[in-house]
N, CA, C and O atoms as CSV, one atom per row, in Angstrom:
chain,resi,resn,atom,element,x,y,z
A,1,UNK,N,N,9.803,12.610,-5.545
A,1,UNK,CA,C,9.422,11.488,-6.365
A,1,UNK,C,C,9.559,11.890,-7.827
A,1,UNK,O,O,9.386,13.036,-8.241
A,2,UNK,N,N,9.905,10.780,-8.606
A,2,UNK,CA,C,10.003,11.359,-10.022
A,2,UNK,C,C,9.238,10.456,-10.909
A,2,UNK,O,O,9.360,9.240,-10.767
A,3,UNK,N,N,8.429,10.972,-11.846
A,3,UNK,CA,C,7.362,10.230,-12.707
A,3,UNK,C,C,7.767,10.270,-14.318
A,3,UNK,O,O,7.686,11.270,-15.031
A,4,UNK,N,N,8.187,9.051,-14.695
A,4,UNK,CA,C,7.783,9.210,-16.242
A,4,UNK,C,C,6.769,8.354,-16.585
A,4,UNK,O,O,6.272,7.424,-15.949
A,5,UNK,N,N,6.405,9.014,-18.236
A,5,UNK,CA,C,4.993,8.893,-18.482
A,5,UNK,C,C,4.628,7.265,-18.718
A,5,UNK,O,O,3.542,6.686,-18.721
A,6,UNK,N,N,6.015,6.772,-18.915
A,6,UNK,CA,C,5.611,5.656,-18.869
A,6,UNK,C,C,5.664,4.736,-17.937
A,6,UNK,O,O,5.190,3.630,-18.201
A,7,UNK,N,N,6.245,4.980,-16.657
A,7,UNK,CA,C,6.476,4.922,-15.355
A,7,UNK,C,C,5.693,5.194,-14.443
A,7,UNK,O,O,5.318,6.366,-14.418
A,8,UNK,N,N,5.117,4.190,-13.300
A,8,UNK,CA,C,4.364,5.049,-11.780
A,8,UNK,C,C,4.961,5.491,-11.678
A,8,UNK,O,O,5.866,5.713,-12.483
A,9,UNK,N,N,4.759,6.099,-10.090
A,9,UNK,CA,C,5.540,7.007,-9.215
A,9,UNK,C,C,6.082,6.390,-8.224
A,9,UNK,O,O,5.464,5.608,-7.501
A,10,UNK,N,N,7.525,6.743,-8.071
A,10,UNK,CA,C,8.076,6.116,-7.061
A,10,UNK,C,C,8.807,6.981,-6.366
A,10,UNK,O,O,9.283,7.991,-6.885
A,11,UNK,N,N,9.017,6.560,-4.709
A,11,UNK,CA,C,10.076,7.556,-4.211
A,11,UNK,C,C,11.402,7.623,-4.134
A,11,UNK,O,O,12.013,6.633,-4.535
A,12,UNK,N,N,11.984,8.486,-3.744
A,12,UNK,CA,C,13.571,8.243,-4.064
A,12,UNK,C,C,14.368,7.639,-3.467
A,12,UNK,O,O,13.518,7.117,-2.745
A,13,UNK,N,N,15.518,7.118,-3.012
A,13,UNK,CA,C,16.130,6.563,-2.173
A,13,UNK,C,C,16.113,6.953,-1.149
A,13,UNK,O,O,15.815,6.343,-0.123
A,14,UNK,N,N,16.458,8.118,-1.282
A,14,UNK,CA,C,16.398,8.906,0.006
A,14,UNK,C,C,15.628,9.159,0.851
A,14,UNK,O,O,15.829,9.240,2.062
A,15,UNK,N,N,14.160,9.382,-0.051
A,15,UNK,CA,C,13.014,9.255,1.117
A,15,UNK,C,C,12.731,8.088,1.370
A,15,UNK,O,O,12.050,8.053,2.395
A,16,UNK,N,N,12.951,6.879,0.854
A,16,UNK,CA,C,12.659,5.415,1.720
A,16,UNK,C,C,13.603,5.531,2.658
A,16,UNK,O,O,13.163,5.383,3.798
A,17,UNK,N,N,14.680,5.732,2.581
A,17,UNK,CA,C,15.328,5.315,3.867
A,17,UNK,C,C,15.369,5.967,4.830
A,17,UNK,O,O,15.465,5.542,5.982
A,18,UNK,N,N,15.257,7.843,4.245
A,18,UNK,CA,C,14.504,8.567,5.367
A,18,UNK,C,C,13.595,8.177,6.484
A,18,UNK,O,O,13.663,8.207,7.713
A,19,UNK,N,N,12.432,7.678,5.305
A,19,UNK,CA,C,11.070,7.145,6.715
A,19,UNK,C,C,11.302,6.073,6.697
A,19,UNK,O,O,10.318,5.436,7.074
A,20,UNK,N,N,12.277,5.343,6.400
A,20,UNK,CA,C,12.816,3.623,7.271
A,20,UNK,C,C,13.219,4.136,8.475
A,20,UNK,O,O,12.652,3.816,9.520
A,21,UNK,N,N,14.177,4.930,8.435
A,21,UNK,CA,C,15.059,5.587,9.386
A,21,UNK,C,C,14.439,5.897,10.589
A,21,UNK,O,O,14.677,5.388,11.685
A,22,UNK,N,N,13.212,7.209,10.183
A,22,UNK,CA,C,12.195,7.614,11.100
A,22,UNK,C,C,11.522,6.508,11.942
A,22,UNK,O,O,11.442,6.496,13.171
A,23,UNK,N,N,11.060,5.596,11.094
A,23,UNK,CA,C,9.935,4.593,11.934
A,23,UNK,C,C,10.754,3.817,12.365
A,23,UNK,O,O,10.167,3.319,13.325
A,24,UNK,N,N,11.773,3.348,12.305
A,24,UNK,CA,C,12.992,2.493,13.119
A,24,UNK,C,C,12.804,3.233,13.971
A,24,UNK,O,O,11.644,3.112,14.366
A,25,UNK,N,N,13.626,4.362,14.771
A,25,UNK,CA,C,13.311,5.432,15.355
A,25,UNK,C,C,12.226,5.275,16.113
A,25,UNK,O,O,12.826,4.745,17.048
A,26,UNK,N,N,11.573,5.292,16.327
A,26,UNK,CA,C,10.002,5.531,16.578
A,26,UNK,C,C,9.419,4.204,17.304
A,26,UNK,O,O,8.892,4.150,18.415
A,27,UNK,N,N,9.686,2.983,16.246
A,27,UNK,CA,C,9.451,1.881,16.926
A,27,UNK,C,C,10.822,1.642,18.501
A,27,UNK,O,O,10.606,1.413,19.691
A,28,UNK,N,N,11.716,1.772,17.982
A,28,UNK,CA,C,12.034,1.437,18.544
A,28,UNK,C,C,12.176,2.191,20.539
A,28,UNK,O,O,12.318,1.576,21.596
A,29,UNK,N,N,12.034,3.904,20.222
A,29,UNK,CA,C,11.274,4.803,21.187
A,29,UNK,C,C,9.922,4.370,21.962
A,29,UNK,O,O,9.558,4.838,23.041
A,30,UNK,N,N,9.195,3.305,21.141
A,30,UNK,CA,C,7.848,3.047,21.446
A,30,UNK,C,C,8.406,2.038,22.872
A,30,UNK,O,O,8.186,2.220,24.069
A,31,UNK,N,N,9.187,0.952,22.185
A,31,UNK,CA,C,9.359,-0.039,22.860
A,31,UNK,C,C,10.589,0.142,23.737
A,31,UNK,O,O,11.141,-0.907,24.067
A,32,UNK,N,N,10.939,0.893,24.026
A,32,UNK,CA,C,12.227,1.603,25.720
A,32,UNK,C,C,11.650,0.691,26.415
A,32,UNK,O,O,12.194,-0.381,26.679
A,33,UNK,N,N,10.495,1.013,26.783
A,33,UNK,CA,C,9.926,0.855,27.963
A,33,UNK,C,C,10.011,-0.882,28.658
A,33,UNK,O,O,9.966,-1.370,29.787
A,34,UNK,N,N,10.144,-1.359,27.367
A,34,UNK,CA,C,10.302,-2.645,27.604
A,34,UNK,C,C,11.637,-3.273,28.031
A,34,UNK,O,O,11.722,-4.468,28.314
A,35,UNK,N,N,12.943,-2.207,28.075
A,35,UNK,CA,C,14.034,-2.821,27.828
A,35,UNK,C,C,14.963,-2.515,28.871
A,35,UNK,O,O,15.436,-1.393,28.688
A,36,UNK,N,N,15.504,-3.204,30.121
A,36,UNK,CA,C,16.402,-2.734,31.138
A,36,UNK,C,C,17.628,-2.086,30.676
A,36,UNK,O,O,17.810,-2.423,29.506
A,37,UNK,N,N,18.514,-1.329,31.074
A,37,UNK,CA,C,19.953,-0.934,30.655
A,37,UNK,C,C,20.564,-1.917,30.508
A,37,UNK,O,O,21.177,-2.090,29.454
A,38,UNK,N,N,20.584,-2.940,31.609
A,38,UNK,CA,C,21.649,-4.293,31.063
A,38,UNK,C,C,20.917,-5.001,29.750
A,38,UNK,O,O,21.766,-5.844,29.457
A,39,UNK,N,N,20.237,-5.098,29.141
A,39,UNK,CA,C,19.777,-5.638,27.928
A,39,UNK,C,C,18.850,-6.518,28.179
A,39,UNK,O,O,18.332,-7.062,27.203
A,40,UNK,N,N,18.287,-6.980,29.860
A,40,UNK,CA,C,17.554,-8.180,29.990
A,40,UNK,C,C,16.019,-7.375,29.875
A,40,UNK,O,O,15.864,-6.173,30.092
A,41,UNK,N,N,15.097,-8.196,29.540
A,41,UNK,CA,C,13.601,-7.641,29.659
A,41,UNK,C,C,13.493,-7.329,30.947
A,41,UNK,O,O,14.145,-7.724,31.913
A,42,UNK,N,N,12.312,-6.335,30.842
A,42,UNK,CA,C,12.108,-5.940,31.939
A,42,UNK,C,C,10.612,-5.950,32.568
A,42,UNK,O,O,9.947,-5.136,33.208
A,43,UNK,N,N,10.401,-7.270,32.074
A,43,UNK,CA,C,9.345,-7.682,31.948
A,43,UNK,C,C,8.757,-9.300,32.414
A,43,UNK,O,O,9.610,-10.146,32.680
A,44,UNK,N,N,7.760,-9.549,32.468
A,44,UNK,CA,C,7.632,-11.326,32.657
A,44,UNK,C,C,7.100,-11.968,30.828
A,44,UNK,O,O,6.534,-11.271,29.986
A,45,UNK,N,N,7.350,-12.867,30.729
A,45,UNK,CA,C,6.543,-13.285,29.977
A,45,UNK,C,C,5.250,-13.320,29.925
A,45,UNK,O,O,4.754,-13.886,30.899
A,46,UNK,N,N,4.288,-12.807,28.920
A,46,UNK,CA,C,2.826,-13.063,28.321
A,46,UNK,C,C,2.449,-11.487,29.301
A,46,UNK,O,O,1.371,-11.565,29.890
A,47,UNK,N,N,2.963,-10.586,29.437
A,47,UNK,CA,C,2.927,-9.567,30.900
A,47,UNK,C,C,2.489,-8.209,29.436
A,47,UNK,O,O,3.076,-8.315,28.359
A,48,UNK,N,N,1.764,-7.416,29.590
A,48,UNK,CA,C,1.358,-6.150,28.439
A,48,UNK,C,C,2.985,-5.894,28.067
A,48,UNK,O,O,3.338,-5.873,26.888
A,49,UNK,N,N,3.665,-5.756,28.845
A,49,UNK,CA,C,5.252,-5.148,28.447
A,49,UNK,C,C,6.082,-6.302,27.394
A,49,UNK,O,O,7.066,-6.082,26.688
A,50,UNK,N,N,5.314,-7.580,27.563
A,50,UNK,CA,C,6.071,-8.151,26.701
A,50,UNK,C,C,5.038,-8.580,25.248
A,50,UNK,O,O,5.484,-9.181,24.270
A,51,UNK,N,N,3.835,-8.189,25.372
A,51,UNK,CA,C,3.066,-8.085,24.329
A,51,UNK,C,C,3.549,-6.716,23.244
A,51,UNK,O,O,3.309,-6.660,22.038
A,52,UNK,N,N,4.425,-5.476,24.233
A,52,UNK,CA,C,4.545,-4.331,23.463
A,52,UNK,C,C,5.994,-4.529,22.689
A,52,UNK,O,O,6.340,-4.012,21.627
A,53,UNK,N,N,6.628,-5.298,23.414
A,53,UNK,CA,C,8.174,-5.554,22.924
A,53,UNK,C,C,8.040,-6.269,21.531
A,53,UNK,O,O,8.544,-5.791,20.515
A,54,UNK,N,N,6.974,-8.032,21.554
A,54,UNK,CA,C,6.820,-8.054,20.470
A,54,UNK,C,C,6.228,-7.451,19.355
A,54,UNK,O,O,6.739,-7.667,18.256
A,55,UNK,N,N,4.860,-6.457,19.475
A,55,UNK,CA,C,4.842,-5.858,18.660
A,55,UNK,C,C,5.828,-4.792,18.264
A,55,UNK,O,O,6.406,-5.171,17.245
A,56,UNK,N,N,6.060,-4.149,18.479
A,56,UNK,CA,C,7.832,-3.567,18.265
A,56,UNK,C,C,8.655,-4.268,17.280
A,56,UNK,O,O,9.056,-3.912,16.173
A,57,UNK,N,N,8.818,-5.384,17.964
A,57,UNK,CA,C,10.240,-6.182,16.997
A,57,UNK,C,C,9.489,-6.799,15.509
A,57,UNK,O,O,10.030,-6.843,14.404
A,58,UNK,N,N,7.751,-7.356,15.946
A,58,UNK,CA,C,7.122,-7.055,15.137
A,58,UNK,C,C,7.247,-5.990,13.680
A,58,UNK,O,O,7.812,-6.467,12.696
A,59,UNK,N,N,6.928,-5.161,13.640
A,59,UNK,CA,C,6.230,-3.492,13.617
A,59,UNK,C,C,8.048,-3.567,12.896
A,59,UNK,O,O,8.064,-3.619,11.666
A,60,UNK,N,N,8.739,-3.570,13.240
A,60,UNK,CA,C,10.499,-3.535,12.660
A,60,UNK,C,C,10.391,-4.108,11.516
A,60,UNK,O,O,10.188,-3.527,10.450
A,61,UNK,N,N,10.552,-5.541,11.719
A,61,UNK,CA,C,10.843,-6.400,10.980
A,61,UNK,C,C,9.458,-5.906,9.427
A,61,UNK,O,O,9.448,-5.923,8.196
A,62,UNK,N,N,8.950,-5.705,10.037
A,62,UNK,CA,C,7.287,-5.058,8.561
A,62,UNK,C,C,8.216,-3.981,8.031
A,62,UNK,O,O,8.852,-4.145,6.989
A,63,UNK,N,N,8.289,-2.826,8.798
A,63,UNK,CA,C,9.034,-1.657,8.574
A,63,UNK,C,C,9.874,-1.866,7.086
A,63,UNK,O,O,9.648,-1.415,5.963
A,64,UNK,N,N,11.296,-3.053,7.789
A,64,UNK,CA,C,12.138,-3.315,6.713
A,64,UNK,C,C,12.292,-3.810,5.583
A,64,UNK,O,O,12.958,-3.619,4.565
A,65,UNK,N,N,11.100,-4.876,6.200
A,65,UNK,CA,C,10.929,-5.794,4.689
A,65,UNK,C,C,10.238,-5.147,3.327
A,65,UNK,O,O,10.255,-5.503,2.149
A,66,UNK,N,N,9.533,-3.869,4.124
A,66,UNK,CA,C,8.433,-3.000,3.001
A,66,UNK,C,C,9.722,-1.841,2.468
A,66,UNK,O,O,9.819,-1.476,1.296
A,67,UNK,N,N,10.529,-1.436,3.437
A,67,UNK,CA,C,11.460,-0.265,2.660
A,67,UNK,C,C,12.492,-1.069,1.937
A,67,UNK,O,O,13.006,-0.442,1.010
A,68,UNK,N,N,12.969,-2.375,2.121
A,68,UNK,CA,C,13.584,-3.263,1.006
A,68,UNK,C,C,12.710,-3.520,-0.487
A,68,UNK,O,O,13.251,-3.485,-1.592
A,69,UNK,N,N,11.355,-3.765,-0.267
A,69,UNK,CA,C,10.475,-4.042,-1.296
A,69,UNK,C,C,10.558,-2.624,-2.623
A,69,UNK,O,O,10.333,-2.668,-3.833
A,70,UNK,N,N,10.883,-1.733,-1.928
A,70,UNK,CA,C,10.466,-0.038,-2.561
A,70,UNK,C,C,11.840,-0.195,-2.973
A,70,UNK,O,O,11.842,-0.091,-4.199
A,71,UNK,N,N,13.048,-0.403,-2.532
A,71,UNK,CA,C,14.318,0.290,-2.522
A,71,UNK,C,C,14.884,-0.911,-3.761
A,71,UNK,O,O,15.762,-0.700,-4.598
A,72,UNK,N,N,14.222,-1.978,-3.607
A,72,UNK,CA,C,14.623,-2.790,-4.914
A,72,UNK,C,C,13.961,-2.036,-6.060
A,72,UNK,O,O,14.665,-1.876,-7.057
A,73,UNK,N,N,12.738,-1.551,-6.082
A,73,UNK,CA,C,12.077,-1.169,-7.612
A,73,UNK,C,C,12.519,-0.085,-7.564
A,73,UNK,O,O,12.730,0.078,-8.766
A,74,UNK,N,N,12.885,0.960,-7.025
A,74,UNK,CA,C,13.456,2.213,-7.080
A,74,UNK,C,C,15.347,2.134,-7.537
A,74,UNK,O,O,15.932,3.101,-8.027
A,75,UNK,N,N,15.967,0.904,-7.263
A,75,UNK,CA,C,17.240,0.610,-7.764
A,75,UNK,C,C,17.152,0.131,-8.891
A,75,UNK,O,O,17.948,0.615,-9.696
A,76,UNK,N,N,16.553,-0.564,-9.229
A,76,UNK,CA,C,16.156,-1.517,-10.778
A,76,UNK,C,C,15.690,-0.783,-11.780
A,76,UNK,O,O,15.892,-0.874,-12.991
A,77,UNK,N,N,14.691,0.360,-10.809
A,77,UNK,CA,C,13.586,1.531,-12.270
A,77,UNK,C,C,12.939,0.641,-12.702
A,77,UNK,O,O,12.760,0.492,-13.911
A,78,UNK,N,N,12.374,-0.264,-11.648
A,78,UNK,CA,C,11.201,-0.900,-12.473
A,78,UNK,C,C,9.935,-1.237,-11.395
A,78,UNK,O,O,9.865,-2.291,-10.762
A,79,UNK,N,N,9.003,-0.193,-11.314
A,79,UNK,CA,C,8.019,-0.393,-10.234
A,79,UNK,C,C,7.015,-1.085,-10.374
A,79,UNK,O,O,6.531,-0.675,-11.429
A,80,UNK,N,N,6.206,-2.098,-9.885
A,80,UNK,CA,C,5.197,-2.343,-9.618
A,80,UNK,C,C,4.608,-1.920,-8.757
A,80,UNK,O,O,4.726,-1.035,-7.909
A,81,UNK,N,N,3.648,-2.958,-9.172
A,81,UNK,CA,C,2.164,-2.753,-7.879
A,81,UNK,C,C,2.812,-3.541,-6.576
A,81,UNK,O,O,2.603,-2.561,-5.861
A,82,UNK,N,N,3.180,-4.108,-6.026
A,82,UNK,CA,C,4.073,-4.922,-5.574
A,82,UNK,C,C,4.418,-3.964,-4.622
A,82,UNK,O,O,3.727,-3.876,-3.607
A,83,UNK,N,N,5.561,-3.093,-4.821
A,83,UNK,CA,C,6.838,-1.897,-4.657
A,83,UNK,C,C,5.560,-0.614,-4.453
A,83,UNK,O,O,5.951,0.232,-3.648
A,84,UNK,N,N,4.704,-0.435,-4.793
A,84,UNK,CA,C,3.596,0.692,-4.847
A,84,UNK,C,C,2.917,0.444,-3.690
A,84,UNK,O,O,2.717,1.285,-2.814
A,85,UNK,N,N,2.532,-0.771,-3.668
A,85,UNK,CA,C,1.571,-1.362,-2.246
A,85,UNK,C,C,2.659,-1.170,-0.792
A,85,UNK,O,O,2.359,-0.866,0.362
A,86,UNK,N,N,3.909,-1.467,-1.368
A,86,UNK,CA,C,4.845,-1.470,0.151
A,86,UNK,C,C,5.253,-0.163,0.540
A,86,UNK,O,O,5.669,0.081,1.673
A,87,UNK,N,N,5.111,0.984,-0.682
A,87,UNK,CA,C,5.273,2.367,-0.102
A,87,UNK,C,C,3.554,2.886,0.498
A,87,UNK,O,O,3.390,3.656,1.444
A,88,UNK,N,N,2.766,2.443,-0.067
A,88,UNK,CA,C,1.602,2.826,0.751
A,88,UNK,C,C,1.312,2.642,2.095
A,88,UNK,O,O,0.762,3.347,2.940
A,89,UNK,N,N,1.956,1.203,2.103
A,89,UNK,CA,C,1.915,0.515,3.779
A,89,UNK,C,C,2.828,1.276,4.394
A,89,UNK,O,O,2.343,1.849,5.370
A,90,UNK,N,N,4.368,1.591,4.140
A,90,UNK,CA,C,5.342,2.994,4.571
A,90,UNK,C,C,4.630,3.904,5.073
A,90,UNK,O,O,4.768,4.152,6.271
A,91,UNK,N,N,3.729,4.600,4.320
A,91,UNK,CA,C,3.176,5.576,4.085
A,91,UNK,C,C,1.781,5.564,5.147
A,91,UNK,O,O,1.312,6.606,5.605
A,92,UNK,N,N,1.333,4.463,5.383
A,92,UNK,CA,C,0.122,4.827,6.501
A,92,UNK,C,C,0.750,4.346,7.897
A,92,UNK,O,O,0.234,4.770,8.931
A,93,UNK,N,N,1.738,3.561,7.956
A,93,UNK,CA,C,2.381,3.490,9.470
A,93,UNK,C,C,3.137,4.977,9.208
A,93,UNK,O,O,2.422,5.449,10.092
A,94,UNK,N,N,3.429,5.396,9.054
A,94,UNK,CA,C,4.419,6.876,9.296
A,94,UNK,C,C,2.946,7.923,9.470
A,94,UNK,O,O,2.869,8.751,10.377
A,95,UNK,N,N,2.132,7.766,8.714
A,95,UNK,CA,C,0.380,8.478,9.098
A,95,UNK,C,C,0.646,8.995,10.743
A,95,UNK,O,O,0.967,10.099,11.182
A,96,UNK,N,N,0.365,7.703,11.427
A,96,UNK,CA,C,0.447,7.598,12.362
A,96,UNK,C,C,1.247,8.516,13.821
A,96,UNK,O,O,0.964,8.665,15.010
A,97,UNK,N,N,2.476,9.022,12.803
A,97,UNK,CA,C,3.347,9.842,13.519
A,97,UNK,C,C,3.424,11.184,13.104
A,97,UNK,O,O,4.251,11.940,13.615
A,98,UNK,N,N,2.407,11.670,11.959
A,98,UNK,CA,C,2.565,12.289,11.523
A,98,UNK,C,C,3.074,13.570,12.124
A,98,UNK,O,O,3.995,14.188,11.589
A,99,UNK,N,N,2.385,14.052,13.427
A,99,UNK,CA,C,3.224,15.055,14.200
A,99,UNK,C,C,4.183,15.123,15.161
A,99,UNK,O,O,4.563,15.995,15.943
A,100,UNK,N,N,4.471,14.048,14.932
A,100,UNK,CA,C,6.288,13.819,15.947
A,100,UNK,C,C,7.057,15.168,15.473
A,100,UNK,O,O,7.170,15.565,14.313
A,101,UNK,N,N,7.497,15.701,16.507
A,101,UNK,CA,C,8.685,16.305,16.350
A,101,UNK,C,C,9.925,16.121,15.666
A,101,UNK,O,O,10.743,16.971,15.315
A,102,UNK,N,N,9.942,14.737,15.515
A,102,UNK,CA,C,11.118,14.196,14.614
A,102,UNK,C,C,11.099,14.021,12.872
A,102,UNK,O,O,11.963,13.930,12.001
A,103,UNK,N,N,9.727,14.031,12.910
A,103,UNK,CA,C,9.448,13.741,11.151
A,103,UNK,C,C,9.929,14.659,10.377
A,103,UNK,O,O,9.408,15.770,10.475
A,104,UNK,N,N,10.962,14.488,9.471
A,104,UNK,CA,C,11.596,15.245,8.588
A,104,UNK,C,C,10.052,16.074,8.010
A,104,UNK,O,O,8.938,15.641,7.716
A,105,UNK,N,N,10.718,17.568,8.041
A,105,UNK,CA,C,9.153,18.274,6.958
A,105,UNK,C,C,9.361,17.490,5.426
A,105,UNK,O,O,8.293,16.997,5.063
A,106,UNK,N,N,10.039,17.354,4.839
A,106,UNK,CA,C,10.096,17.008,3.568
A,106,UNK,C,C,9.161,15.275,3.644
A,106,UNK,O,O,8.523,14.901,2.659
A,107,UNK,N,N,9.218,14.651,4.573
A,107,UNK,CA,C,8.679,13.450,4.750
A,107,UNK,C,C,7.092,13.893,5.400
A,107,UNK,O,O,6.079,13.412,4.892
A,108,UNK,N,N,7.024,14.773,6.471
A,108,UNK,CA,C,5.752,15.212,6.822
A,108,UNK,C,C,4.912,15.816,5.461
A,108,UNK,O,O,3.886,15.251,5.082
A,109,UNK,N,N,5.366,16.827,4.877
A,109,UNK,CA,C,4.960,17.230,3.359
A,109,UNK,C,C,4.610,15.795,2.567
A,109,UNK,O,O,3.572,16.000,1.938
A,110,UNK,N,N,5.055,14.476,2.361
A,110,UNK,CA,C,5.186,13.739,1.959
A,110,UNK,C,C,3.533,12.725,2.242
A,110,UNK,O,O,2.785,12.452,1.303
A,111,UNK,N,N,3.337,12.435,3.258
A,111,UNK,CA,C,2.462,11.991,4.142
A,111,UNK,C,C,1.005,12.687,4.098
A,111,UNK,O,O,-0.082,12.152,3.882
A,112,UNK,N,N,1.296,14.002,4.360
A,112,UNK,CA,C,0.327,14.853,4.589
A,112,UNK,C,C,-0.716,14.375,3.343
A,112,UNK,O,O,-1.831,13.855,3.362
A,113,UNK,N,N,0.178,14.800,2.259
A,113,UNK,CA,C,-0.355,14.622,0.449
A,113,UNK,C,C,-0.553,13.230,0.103
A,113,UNK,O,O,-1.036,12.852,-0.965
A,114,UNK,N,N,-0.192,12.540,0.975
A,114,UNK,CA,C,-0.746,10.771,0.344
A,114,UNK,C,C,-1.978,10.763,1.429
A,114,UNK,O,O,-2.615,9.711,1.387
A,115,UNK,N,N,-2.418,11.667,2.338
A,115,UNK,CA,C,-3.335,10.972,3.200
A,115,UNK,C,C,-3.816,12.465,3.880
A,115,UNK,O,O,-3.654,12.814,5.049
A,116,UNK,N,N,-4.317,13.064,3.017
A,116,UNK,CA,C,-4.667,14.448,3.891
A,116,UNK,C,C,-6.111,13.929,5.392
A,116,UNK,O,O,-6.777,12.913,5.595
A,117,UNK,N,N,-6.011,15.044,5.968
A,117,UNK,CA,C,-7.150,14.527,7.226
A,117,UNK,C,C,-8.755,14.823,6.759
A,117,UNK,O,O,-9.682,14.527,7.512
């Protein structure tokens, strides 16, 4: 992240799309379970498996719209509270995974320090 004094703090491109990347990833690992090889559900309607699918596609669609929110004020160099609030929300769904095997250390390092235990 890089700070000037007259500037919040924002993260870099790279780490938004990093932990876009990750929690895409992740959500979408969550929700397998829901999904046959031929592409049809594998599930009934209103059934827990299809309560988990929508939260999933859910849980995505949040994901993107918050690493678009960051990745505009981080392209522009012009952050708000706005762009600050949508990396925090980034930042406590990725909490969540914090010890996946998959979490980049530079993103685990990242996490750890916005939300120690």
């Amino acid at each position: 992240m890089s700070q000037s004094p007259d500037r919040p703090l924002l993260p870099s491109r790279q780490q938004v799309g990093n932990l876009r990347e990750f929690l895409h990833a992740r959500t979408y690992s969550a929700a397998s379970v829901t999904i046959r090889l031929d592409g049809a559900p594998a599930h009934a309607a209103g059934s827990p498996l299809d309560d988990v699918s929508k939260v999933s596609d859910a849980l995505y669609e949040i994901v993107d719209g918050l690493a678009r929110r960051v990745l505009d004020a981080v392209f522009s160099g012009q952050s708000d509270a706005e762009a600050r609030d949508a990396w925090v929300a980034l930042l406590l769904v990725a909490q969540n995974w914090r010890d996946a095997p998959g979490l980049p250390a530079d993103l685990k390092t990242l996490v750890d320090e916005a939300f120690p235990l």
